[in-house]
Legacy VTK file of the C-alpha trace (Angstrom):
# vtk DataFile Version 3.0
C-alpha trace
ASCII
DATASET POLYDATA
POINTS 595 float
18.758 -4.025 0.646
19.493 -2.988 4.349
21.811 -5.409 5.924
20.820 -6.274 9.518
23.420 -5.473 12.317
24.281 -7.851 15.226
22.448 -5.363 17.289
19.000 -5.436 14.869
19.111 -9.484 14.741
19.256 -9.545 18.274
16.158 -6.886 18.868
14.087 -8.870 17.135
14.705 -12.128 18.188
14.365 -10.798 21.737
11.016 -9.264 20.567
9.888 -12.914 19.312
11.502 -14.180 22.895
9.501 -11.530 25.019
6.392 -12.381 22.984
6.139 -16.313 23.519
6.967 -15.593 26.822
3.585 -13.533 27.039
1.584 -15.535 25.019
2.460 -18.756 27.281
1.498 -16.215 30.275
-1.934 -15.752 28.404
-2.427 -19.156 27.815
-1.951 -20.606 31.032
-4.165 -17.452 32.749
-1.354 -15.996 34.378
-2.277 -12.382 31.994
-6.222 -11.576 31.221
-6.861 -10.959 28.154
-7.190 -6.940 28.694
-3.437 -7.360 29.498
-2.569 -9.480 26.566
-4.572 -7.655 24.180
-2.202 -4.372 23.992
1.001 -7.110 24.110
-0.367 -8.834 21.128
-0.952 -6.103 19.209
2.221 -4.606 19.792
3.344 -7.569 17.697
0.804 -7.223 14.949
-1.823 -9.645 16.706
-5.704 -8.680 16.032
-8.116 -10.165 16.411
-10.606 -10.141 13.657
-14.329 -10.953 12.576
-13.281 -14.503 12.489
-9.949 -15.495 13.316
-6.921 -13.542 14.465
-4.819 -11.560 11.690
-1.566 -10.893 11.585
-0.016 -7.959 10.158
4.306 -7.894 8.907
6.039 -5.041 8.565
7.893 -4.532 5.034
9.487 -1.116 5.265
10.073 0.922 2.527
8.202 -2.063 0.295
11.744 -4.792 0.129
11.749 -8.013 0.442
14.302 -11.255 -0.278
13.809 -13.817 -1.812
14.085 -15.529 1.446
11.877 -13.631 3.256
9.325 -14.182 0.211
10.034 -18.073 1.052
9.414 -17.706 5.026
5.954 -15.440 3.944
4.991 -18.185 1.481
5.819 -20.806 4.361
3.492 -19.161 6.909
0.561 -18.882 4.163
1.054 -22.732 3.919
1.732 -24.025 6.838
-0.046 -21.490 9.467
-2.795 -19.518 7.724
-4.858 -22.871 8.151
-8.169 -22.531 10.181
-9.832 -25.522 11.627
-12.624 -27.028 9.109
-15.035 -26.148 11.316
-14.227 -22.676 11.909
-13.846 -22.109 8.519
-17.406 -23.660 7.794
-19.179 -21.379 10.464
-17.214 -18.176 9.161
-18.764 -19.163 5.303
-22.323 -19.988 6.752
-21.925 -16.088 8.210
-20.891 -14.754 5.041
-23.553 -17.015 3.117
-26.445 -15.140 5.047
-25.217 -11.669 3.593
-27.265 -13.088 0.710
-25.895 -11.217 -2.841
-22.454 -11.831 -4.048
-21.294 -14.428 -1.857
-17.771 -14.496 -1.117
-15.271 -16.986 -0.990
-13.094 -17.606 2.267
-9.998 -18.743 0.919
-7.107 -19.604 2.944
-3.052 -20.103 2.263
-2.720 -17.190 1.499
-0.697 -13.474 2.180
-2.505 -10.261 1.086
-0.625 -7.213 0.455
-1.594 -4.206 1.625
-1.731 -0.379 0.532
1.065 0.591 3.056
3.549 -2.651 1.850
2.178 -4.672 4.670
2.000 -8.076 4.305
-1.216 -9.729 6.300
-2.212 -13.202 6.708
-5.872 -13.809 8.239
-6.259 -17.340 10.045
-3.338 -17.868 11.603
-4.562 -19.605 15.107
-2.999 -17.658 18.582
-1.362 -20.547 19.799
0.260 -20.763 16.598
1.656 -17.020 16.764
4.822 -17.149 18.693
6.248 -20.136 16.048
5.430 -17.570 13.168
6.788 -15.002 15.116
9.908 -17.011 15.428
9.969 -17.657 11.929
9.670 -13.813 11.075
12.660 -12.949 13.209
14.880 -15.560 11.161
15.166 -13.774 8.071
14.828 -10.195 9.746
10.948 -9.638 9.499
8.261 -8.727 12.374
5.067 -7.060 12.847
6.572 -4.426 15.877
4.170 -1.382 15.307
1.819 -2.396 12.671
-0.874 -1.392 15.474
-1.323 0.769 17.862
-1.619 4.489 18.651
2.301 4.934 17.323
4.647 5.528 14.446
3.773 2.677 11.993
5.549 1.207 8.840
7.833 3.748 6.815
6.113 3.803 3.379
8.155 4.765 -0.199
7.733 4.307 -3.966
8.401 0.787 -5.294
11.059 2.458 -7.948
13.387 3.977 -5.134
16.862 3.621 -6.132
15.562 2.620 -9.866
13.246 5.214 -10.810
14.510 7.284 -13.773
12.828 10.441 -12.256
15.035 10.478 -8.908
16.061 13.111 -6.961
18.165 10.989 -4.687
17.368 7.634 -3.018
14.560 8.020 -0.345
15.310 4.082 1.170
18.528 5.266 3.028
16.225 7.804 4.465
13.701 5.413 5.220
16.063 2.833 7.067
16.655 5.711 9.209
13.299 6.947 10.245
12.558 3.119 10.715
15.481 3.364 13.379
14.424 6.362 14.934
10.699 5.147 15.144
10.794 1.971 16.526
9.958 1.182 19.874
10.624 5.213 20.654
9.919 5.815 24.640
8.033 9.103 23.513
6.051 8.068 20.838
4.671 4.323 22.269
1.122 5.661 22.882
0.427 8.493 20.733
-3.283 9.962 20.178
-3.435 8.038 17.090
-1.922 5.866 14.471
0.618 7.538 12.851
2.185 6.869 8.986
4.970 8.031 7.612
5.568 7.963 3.454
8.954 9.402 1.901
9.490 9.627 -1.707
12.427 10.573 -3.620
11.555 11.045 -7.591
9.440 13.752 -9.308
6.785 11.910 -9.390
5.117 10.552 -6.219
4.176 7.098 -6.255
3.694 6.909 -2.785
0.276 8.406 -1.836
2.546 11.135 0.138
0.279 13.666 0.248
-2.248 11.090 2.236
-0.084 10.849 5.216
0.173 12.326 8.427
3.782 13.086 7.721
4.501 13.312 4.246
8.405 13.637 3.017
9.739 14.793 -0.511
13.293 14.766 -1.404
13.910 18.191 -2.697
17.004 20.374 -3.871
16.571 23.639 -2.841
18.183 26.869 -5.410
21.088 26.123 -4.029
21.481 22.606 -4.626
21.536 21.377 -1.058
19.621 18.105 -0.523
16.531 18.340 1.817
12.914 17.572 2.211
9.709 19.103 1.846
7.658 18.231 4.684
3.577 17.780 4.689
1.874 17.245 8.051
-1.654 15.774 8.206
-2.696 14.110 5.523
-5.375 11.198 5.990
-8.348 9.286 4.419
-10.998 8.366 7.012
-13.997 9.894 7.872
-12.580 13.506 7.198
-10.440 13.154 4.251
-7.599 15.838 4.206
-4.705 16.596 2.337
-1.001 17.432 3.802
-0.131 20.830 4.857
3.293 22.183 3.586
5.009 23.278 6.951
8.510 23.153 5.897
9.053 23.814 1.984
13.367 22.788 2.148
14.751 21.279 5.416
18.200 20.558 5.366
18.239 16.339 5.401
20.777 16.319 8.334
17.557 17.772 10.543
14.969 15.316 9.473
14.702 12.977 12.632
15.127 16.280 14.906
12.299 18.275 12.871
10.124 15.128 13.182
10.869 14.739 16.399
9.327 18.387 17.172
5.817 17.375 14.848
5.264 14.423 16.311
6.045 15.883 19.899
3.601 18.666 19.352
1.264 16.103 18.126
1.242 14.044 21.509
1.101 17.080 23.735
-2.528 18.676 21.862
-3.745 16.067 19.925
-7.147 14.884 21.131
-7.589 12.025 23.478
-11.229 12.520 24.493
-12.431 11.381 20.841
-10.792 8.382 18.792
-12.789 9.765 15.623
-11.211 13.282 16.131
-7.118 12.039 17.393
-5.447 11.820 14.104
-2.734 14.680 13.445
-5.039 15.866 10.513
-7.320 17.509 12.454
-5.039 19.044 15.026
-3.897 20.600 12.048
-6.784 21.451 10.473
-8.228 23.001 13.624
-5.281 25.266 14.767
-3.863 25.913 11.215
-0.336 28.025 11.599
-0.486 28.021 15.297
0.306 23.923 15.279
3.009 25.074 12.327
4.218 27.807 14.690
4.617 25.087 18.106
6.443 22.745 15.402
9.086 25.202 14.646
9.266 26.676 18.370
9.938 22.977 19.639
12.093 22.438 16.614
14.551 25.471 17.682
14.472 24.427 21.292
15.266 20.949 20.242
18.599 22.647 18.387
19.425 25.081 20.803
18.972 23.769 24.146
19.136 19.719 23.525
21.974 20.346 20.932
19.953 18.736 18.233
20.792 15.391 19.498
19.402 13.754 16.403
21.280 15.385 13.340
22.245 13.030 11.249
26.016 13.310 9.852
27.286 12.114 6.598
29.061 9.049 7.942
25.697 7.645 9.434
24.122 8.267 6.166
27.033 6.859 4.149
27.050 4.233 6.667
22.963 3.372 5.846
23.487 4.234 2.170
25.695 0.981 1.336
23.566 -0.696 1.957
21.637 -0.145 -0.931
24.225 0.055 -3.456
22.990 -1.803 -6.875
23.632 -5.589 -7.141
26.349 -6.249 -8.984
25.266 -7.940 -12.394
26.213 -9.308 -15.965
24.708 -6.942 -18.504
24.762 -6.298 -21.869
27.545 -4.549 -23.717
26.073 -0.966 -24.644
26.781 -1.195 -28.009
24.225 -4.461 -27.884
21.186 -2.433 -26.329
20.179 -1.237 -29.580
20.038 -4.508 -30.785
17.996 -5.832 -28.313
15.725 -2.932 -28.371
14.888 -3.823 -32.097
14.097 -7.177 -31.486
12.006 -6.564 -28.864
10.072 -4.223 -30.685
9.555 -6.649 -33.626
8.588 -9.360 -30.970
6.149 -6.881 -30.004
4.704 -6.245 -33.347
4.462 -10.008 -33.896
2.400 -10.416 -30.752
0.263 -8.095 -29.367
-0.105 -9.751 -25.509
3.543 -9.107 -24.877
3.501 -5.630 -26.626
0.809 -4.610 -23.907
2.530 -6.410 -20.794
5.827 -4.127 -22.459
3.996 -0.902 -22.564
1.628 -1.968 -19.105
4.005 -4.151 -16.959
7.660 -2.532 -17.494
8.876 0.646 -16.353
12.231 2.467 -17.942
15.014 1.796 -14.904
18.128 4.502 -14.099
20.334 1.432 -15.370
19.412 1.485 -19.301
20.459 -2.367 -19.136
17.551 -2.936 -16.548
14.190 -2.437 -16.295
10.870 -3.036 -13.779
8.528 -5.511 -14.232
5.240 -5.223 -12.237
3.896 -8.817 -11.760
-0.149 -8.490 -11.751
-1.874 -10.303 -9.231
-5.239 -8.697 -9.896
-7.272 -11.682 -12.062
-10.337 -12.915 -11.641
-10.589 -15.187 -8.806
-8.083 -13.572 -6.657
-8.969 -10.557 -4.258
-6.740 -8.272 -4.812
-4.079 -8.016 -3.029
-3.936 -11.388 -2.087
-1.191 -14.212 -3.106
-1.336 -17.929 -2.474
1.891 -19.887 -0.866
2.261 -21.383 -4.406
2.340 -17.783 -5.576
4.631 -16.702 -3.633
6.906 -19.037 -3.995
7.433 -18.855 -7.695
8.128 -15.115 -7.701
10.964 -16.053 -4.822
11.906 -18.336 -8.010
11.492 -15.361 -11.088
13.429 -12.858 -8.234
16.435 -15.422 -7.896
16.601 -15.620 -11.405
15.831 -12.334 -12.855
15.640 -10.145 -10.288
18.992 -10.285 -8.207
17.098 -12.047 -5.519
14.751 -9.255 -4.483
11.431 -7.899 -4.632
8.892 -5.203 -4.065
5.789 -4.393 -2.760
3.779 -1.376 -4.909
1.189 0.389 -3.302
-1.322 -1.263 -5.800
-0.986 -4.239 -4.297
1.193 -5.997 -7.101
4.628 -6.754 -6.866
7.771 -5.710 -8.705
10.825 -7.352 -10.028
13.388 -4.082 -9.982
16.726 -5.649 -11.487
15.424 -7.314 -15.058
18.246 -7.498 -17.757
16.470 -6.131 -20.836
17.331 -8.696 -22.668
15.951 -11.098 -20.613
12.430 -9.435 -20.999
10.506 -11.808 -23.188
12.090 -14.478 -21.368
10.515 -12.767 -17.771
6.938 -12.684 -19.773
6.765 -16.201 -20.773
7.392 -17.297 -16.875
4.895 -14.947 -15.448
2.623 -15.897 -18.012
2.490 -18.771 -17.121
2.380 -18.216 -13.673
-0.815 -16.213 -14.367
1.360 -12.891 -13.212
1.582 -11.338 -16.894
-1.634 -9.805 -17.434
-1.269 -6.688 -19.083
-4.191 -4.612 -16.782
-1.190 -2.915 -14.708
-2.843 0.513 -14.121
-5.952 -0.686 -16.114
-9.339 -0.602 -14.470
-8.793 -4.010 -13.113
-5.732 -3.465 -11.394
-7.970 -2.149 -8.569
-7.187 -1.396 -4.887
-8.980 -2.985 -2.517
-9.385 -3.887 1.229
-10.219 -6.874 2.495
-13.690 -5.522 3.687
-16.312 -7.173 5.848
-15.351 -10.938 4.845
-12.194 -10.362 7.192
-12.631 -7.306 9.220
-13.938 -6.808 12.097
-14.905 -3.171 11.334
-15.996 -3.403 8.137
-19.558 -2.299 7.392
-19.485 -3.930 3.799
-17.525 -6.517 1.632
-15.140 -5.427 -0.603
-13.839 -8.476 -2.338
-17.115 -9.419 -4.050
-17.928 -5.502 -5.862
-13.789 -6.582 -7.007
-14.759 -9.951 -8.404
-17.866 -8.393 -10.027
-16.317 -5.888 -11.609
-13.120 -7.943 -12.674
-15.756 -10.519 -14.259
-17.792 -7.524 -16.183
-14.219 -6.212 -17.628
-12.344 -8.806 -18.673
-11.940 -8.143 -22.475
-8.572 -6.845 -22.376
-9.131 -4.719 -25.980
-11.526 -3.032 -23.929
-9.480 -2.545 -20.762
-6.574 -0.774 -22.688
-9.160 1.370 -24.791
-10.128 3.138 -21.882
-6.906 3.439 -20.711
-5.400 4.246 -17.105
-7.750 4.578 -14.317
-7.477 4.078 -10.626
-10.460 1.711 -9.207
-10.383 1.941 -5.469
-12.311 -0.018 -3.063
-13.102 0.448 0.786
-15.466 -1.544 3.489
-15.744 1.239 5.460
-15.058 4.757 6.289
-11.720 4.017 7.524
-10.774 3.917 4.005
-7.757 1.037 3.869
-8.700 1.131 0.139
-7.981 4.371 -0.325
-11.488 5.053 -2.087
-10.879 9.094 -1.733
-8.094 8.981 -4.128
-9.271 6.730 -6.466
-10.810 8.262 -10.203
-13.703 6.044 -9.441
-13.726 5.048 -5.630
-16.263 2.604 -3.969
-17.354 2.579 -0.391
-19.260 0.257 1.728
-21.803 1.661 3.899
-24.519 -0.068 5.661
-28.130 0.845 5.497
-30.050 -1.062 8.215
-28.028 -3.750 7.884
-27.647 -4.719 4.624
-24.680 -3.458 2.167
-24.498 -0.424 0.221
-22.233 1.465 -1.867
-21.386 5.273 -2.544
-19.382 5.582 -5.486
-17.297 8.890 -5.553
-14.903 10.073 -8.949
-12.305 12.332 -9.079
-10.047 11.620 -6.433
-6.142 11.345 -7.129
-3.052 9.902 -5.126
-0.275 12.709 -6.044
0.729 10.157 -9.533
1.305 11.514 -13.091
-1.687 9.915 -13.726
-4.087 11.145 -11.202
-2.408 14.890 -10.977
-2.607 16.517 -7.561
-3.859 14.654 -4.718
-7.455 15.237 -4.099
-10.349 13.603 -2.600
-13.265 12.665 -4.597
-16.501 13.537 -4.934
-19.820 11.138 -4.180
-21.941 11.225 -7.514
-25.247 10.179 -5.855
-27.341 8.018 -3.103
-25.409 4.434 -2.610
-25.965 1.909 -4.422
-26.789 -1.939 -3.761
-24.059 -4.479 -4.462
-25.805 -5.873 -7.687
-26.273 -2.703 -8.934
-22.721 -1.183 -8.785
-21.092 -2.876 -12.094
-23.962 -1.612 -14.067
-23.176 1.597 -12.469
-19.313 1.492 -12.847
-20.329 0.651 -17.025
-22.358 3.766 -17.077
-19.880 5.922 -15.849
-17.840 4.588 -18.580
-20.127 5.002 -21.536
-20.252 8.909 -20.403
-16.314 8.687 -20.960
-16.658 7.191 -23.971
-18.678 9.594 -25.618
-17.294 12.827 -24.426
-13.314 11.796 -24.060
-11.071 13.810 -26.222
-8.669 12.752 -28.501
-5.923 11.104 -26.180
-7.862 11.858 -23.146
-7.453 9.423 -19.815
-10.602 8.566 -17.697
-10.132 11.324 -15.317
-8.822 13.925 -17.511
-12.548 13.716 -19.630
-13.998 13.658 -16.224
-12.447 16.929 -14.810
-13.221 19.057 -18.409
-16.346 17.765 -18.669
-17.921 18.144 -15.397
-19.296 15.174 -13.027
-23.078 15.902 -13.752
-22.920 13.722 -16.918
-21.437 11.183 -14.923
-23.689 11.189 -11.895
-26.693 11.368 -13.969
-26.123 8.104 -16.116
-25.270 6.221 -12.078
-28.259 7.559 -11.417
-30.069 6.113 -14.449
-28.031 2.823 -14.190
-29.404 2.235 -10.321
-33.351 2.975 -12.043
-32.767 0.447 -15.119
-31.334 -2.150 -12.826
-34.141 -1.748 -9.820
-36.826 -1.984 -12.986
-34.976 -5.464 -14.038
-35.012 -7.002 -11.050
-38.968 -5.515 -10.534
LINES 1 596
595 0 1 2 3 4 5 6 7 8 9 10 11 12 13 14 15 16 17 18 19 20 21 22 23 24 25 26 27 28 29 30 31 32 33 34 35 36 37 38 39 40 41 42 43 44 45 46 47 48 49 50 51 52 53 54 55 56 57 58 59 60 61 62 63 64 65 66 67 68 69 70 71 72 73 74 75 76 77 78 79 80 81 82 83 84 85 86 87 88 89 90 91 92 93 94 95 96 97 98 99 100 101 102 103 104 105 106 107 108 109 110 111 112 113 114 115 116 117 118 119 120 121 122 123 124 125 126 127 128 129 130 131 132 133 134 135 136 137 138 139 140 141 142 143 144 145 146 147 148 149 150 151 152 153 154 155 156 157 158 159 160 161 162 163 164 165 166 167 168 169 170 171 172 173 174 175 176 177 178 179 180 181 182 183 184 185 186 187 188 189 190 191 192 193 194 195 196 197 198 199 200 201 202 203 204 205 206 207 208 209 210 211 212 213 214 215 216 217 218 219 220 221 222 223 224 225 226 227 228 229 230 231 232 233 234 235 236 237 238 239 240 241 242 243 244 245 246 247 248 249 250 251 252 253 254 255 256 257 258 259 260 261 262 263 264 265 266 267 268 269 270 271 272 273 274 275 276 277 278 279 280 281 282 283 284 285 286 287 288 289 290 291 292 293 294 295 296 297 298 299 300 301 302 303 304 305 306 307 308 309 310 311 312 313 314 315 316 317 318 319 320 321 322 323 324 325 326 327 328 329 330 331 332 333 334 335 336 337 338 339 340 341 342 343 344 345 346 347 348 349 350 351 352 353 354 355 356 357 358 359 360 361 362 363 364 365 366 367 368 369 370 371 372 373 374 375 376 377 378 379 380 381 382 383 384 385 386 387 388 389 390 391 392 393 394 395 396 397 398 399 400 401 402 403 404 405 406 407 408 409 410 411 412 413 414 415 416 417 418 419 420 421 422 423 424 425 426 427 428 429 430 431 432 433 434 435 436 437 438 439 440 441 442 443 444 445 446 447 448 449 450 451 452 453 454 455 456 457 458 459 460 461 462 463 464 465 466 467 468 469 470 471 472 473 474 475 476 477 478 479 480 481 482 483 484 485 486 487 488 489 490 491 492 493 494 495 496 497 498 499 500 501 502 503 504 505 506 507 508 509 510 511 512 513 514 515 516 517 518 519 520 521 522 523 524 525 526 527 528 529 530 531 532 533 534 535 536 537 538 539 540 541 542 543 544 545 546 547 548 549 550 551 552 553 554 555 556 557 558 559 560 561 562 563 564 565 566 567 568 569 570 571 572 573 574 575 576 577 578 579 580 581 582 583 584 585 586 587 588 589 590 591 592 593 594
C-alpha cells in the first residue's frame, strides 16, 4: 500500500485543522450556513434526508487494517443519532406504507466508487471524526463537489492473473495530481476517474468520464487507452476512445488538456446537461480535436510540465511491492490442491464459496477471497462496527494486514496462503461473510435510496431485502448462475441500474414509489461483455409487485437458456420480448391477487 510522506500526513491533518476551525466559525454564527455549506462539503459533509452523511475517500479501493479499525470506530462510536431523531426519521419512512424499511445505525456502507459512507454522524461531531480520519491517513477531500473525485481501479490490481501492469502506482499519481488542483476546484460537474490495468475490466471503466486502460502498444511500450465521457444518469453514455496508446509518461499532461477543455465549454447554465458526457456527445471530434490542440500546446509551449519520469514512478511503485510472506514450498502446492479438492467433494458449501468466493492470484501460493456482505438483513453495501472489526481481524491474520473494497460492494482479502483456504472459510463462516452468492443474483448493487437520500425518489433497500428473501435457496441461486442485479433510487443512478443484466429504478408516480426494470445492460466484465446500457422492458412497476416480476423474468431464462448459457447470454440470443412479456404478465397476476 502507498506509504504516506511527511508532506501527505501533514496536508491532511492541516485539512482536519482548517475544518474544525470552520465548523467552530459555523457554530458560533461567525459563517452562515451558505458559507459553510461549500466548506463542509469540501470535506465530504452533506447533508441528507435525515441526518448529515459523511462520505471517505478510499482510493484505488485499499485499506489497513488500521484504517478498517478507525472506520469500524466511527460506525460505533459516531454514527449514533439521538433516539428521537431516529424515531421521527422511522415514523417518515413508516408512512411510505409497503415494504417498510429499517433505519439501522453503527454502521459503514460501501459504495460503488470504493467510498466508504456513514449516515448519522451529528455536525458537531464531524471535526473529531475528521480528526480521527487524518490519523491513519484517511479523509473525505473531494468526495463532493463540481471537481475531480476519488480515483477508482479493480479490486485485483497488483494480484490479478490477467495484468497488464499495475494500475495502483498510476492511481497514487492521478490522486496527487487531482487533489486540491487550483484549476480544477469548481469544474461544471462532478468528475470520476477509473483506471484499470488487466484484460479484463473490473472497474466499470467504460462508465466514467475519464476512463484509463493500461495498454501495450505493437511495440511493446506501456501506455493507456483513454475514454472520455462515460456516465449513468439521466442520459446514459458510454466512453469515447480519444486516444487509442498514449505513452504513460504523458498521462497527467494529456488529462490535464481533457479536463481543461472540459472547464472552458462545458455547460454551466444547466446542472442536468454539465457532465463531460454530453460535451462530448454534442461536439463529437471537435471536443477530441481541442483535447489534442491543448495537449500539444501543453508540450510545446509549457514544456509538458507534468511528464512523469521513471524515477517518480519507481519512486510511487515501491510502494506497492508484495508483502513479504511465508508460503508454501512449490513442490507442496500440488498437495494442497488435492486436498482441497477432496474437501470440496466432501462438502458442497465450501466447494461453492471455492468456485464463488476465490479468485486465482499472480502468486500461485495466494489467492482472493471476496467476503460477501450481501445476506438477508443487511442492505447491501452496508457493514456494522462489529463487522468491520472482525475482517480488520481475518486481514491481520490472513491477509497481510490489508483489504479491499470491490465495486460490488463486498470486500476482498488479496494475500490468502492457499493453504490456509479452508481455514479462511470456517472464520468467515462464521462471521456470516462466507456465503457463496459472490456474483449470484443476490450479490446485488444497490444505493442507499430514499431511506437516506435526500434525492432519492424511491427506496432501494427494501426491493434488495425482498428480493434477497424470495432467493435464498442457494441450489437455486447457483443454477441460474452469474447475473448482475443492480438497484437505483433515482435517475442519478449510484446503483448503476444501466449496467446491470436486470437493473431496477425508482421513479415516483404522484408520490408514491415505482419501479422500471431494464435488462441487458453490462459494466465492461467477462461476464457482462461490452459495456452497454440496458433496455426498460415495460411501464414501472409497484414495489410489491417487482419480485414477482424479477421471478418471471427468470422462468423465461429457464426455459429458453442453452446448454451452459449465463442469464444474459439467453437474454441477448433470444430477444427481450419473451422477457418483457412474462413482467408484463407478472404485474397483471399480482394486481388480480391483491383485487
Amino acid at each position: 500500500m502507498y506509504q504516506y510522506t511527511d508532506f501527505d500526513r501533514a496536508f491532511i491533518q492541516a485539512r482536519a485543522d482548517q475544518y474544525r476551525d470552520q465548523l467552530t466559525r459555523w457554530q458560533a454564527g461567525e459563517l452562515k450556513e451558505d458559507e459553510f455549506r461549500p466548506l463542509r462539503l469540501q470535506n465530504g459533509w452533506y447533508v441528507q434526508r435525515h441526518a448529515p452523511m459523511l462520505r471517505v475517500a478510499v482510493p484505488y479501493g485499499e485499506l489497513s487494517t488500521a484504517q478498517v479499525r478507525v472506520l469500524a470506530k466511527i460506525a460505533r462510536e459516531f454514527d449514533q443519532p439521538s433516539p428521537e431523531l431516529l424515531q421521527e426519521a422511522q415514523a417518515k419512512q413508516d408512512l411510505l406504507g409497503a415494504a417498510p424499511s429499517r433505519l439501522t445505525t453503527g454502521y459503514a456502507h460501501f459504495t460503488t466508487r470504493q467510498n466508504v459512507q456513514f449516515n448519522w454522524i451529528p455536525l458537531d461531531k464531524s471535526a473529531e471524526v475528521m480528526d480521527l480520519l487524518a490519523g491513519v491517513h484517511m479523509h473525505g477531500i473531494q468526495t463532493s463537489g463540481n471537481c475531480i473525485r476519488n480515483i477508482t481501479s479493480d479490486e485485483l490490481a497488483g494480484i490479478a492473473v490477467d495484468e497488464i501492469a499495475d494500475p495502483r502506482p498510476f492511481g497514487e499519481i492521478l490522486r496527487q495530481w487531482s487533489t486540491l488542483h487550483p484549476e480544477f476546484a469548481f469544474l461544471p460537474r462532478k468528475f470520476k476517474i477509473a483506471i484499470a490495468g488487466a484484460q479484463e475490466d473490473r472497474a466499470a471503466v467504460a462508465w466514467h468520464d475519464v476512463g484509463l486502460y493500461v495498454v501495450h502498444n505493437a511495440e511493446g511500450a506501456l501506455g493507456f487507452k483513454v475514454l472520455v465521457g462515460g456516465g449513468m444518469g439521466r442520459t446514459p453514455v458510454i466512453g469515447t476512445v480519444i486516444r487509442e496508446f498514449l505513452p504513460w509518461q504523458e498521462i497527467l499532461n494529456y488529462l490535464e488538456a481533457v479536463v481543461r477543455v472540459y472547464n472552458r465549454w462545458g455547460r454551466r447554465d444547466n446542472i442536468y446537461k454539465a457532465r463531460i458526457k454530453i460535451l462530448v456527445k454534442a461536439e463529437g471530434q471537435r471536443y477530441i480535436d481541442e483535447v489534442e490542440s491543448e495537449y500539444r500546446q501543453i508540450l510545446e509551449q509549457d514544456g509538458g510540465q507534468h511528464t512523469l519520469t521513471q524515477a517518480e514512478l519507481d519512486r510511487v511503485r515501491a510502494s506497492f511491492v508484495p508483502p513479504t510472506l511465508k508460503l508454501e514450498h512449490p513442490s507442496g502446492e500440488a498437495k494442497i490442491a488435492a486436498m482441497l479438492q477432496a474437501a470440496a467433494e466432501d462438502d458442497p458449501e465450501f466447494g461453492r464459496w471455492l468456485k464463488q468466493n476465490v479468485a486465482p492470484h499472480q502468486n500461485p501460493a495466494l489467492r482472493a477471497v471476496t467476503l460477501s456482505f450481501k445476506r438477508l438483513g443487511q442492505a447491501p453495501g452496508d457493514a456494522t462496527a462489529d463487522q468491520l472489526d472482525v475482517v480488520a481481524e481475518l486481514a491481520d491474520t490472513f491477509s497481510a494486514g490489508e483489504v479491499r473494497v470491490t465495486h460490488d460492494q463486498n470486500l476482498l482479502l488479496p494475500w490468502v496462503r492457499f493453504e490456509q483456504l479452508p481455514e479462511v472459510w470456517r472464520a468467515a463462516k462464521a462471521l456470516g461473510l462466507a456465503r457463496s452468492n459472490v456474483r449470484l443474483l443476490t450479490d446485488m448493487i444497490a444505493c442507499p435510496g430514499g431511506d437516506f437520500c435526500a434525492l432519492a425518489n424511491a427506496r432501494s433497500i427494501p426491493i434488495a431485502e425482498m428480493i434477497t428473501e424470495r432467493f435464498q435457496d442457494m441450489d437455486e441461486l447457483h443454477d441460474l448462475g452469474e447475473i448482475d442485479l443492480h438497484i437505483s433510487g433515482c435517475i442519478n443512478s449510484c446503483g448503476h441500474h444501466h449496467s446491470g443484466h436486470i437493473g431496477i429504478l425508482g421513479v415516483d408516480k404522484d408520490g408514491k414509489e415505482w419501479y422500471q426494470v431494464s435488462l441487458g445492460g453490462a459494466d465492461g466484465s467477462h461476464l457482462s461483455g461490452a459495456a452497454v446500457a440496458g433496455k426498460v422492458v415495460g411501464p414501472s412497476f409497484a414495489a410489491t409487485e417487482v419480485a414477482d416480476v424479477l421471478e418471471a423474468i427468470l422462468d423465461v431464462y429457464r426455459q429458453e437458456r442453452q446448454a451452459g448459457e449465463t442469464f444474459v447470454q439467453t437474454l441477448r440470443r433470444a430477444g427481450h420480448e419473451p422477457f418483457k412479456a412474462a413482467a408484463n404478465s407478472a404485474r397483471q397476476a399480482t394486481a388480480r391477487a391483491e383485487a
